[in-house]
C-alpha positions as CSV (number, residue, x, y, z in Angstrom):
1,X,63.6,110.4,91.6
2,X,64.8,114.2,90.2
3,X,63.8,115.2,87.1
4,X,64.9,113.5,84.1
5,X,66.2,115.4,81.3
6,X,65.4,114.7,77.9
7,X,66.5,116.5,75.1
8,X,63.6,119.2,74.0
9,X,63.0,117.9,70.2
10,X,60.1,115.9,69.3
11,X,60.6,112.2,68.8
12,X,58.6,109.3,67.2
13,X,60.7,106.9,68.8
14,X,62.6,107.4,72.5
15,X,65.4,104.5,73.4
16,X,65.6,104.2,77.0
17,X,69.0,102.9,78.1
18,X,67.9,100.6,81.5
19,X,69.9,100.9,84.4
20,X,71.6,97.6,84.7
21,X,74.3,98.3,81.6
22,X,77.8,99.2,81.5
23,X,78.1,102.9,83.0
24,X,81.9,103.1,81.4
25,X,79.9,103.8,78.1
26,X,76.7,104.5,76.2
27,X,74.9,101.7,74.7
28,X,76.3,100.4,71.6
29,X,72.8,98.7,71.0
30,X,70.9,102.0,71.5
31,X,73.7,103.6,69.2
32,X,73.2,101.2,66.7
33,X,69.3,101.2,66.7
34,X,69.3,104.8,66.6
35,X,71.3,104.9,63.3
36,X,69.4,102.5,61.5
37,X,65.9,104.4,62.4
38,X,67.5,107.8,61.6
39,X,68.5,105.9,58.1
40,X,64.7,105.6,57.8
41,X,63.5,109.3,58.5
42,X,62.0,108.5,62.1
43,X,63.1,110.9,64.7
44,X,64.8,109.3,67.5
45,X,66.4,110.4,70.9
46,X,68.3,108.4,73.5
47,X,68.0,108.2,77.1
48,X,70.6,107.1,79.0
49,X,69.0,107.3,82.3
50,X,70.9,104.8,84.8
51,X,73.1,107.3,85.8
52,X,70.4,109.0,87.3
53,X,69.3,105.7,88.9
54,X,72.7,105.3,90.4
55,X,72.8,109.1,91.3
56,X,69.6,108.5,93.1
57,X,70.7,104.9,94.5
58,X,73.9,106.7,96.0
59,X,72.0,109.4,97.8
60,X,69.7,107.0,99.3
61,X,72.6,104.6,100.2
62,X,74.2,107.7,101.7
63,X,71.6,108.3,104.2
64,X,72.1,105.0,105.4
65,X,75.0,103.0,107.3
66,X,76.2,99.8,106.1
């Protein structure tokens, strides 16, 4: 897979969005979790990595004939 970008703060806790949600738009549950940790002083990022898991699923299905 290519390199996965992450934002460059440090974190306590990092929320991984997996790649089997709703690509139309960013977790709400990730969104929500985020809030209530930020509420609490713990430094949080998001990661919203399945679109580069479809990315990487679409240039491997490219390569390929169906």
């Amino acid at each position: 897979m290519s390199e996965t970008v992450l934002p460059n703060r440090p974190a306590d806790v990092i929320l991984v969005s997996m790649p089997w949600t709703i690509v139309r738009a960013p977790s709400i549950q990730l969104g929500l979790l985020k809030s209530i940790l930020d509420g609490y002083s713990i430094k949080t990022q998001s990661a919203h990595l399945y679109l580069e898991f479809f990315n990487f699923v679409a240039r491997r299905m490219h390569r390929k004939r169906v």
